[in-house]
C-alpha positions, 0 to 999 in steps of 0.5 A: 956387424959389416963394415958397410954397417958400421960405416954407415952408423958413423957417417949418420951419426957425424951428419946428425951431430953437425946439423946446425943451430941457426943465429938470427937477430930479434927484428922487431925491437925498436927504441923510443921516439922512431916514429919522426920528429918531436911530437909525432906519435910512436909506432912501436910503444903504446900505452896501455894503462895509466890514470888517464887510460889508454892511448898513443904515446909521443916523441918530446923534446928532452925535458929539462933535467931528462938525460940526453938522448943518443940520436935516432931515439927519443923520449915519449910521453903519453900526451903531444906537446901542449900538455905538461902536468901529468896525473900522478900514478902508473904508465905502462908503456908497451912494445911487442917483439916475435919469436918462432917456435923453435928458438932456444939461447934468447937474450935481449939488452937495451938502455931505459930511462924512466920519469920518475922510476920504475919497473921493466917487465919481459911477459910480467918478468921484472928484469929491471928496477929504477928508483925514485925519484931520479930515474931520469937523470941516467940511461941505465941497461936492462937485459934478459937471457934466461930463456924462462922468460921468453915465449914462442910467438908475441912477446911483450917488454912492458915499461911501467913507469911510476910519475911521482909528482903531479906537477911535471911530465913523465916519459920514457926513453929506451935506447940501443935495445937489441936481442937475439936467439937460436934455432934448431931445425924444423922437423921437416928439415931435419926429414930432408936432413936424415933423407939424405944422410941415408942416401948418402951412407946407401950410394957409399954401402953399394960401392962398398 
């Protein structure tokens, strides 16, 4: 082999080794209660189902006995403020997040509070369990890095939430919730990359 070859082999495959794995944070999470002040309704989290149906969900006022929300979140509830008594049974309250096809190293993390308990799902995943009766009292964190769960495109993280009794409210708070992941680049530019590692190792092959 030339040495113009074997200088040519290196460069490419010191190039192609560096190519980098781009960070970027998950943009579209949003804790509970974004949506303005108390009682307005929630952009982000929807019910889906729920003994009463589906519909809207709302920002509330902490509930006597609720833990103690950290400013901008709030708890949200599946009725405005002039209802109190809420059907006994499951409430799932759903937000979405994005992720592009290429993504690799995803994790996402936050703090939920759950009246009177339940369940967190990432795509049906459950990655947290909050027990009865008292999952009110405390924010508790749930987090998720096995990339198993995760899917390219829309994403759902699903807060079913179990009222346990049928004379007092149920709700939810998440707060602090974040998530990140990698990516690779495109095949197209990775073409452009290798267009130019053999430019390159070409200019320095003639000079040679």
């Amino acid at each position: 082999m030339t040495n113009a070859k074997c200088v040519f082999l290196t460069l490419a495959l010191i190039l192609l080794a560096l190519a980098p794995a781009f960070g970027d944070s998950i943009t579209d999470l949003f804790g509970t209660g974004l949506g303005g002040p108390p009682y307005s309704q929630d952009p982000y989290y929807k019910l889906v189902d729920s003994p009463i149906g589906p519909g809207p969900t709302y920002s509330w006022y902490t509930f006597d006995g609720w833990a103690q929300p950290n400013s901008p979140w709030q708890w949200i509830t599946p009725y405005n403020y002039q209802k109190l008594d809420m059907p006994l049974g499951y409430y799932d309250f759903q937000t979405t997040f994005t992720l592009p096809g290429n993504f690799a190293n995803p994790m996402i993390s936050g703090l939920a509070a759950l009246d009177n308990c339940g369940t967190v799902y990432l795509n049906l995943h459950p990655i947290l369990r909050v027990g009865c009766p008292y999952g009110y009292f405390t924010a508790v964190p749930f987090s998720d890095s096995n990339s198993a769960d995760f899917v390219s495109g829309v994403n759902t993280l699903d807060f079913v939430v179990y009222n346990a009794e049928s004379t007092g409210p149920t709700g939810l708070l998440v707060e602090n919730i974040v998530g990140s992941y990698t990516t690779t680049p495109e095949p197209g530019s990775m073409l452009l990359f290798g267009s130019g590692v053999v430019g390159v190792a070409g200019l320095l092959r003639r000079r040679l």
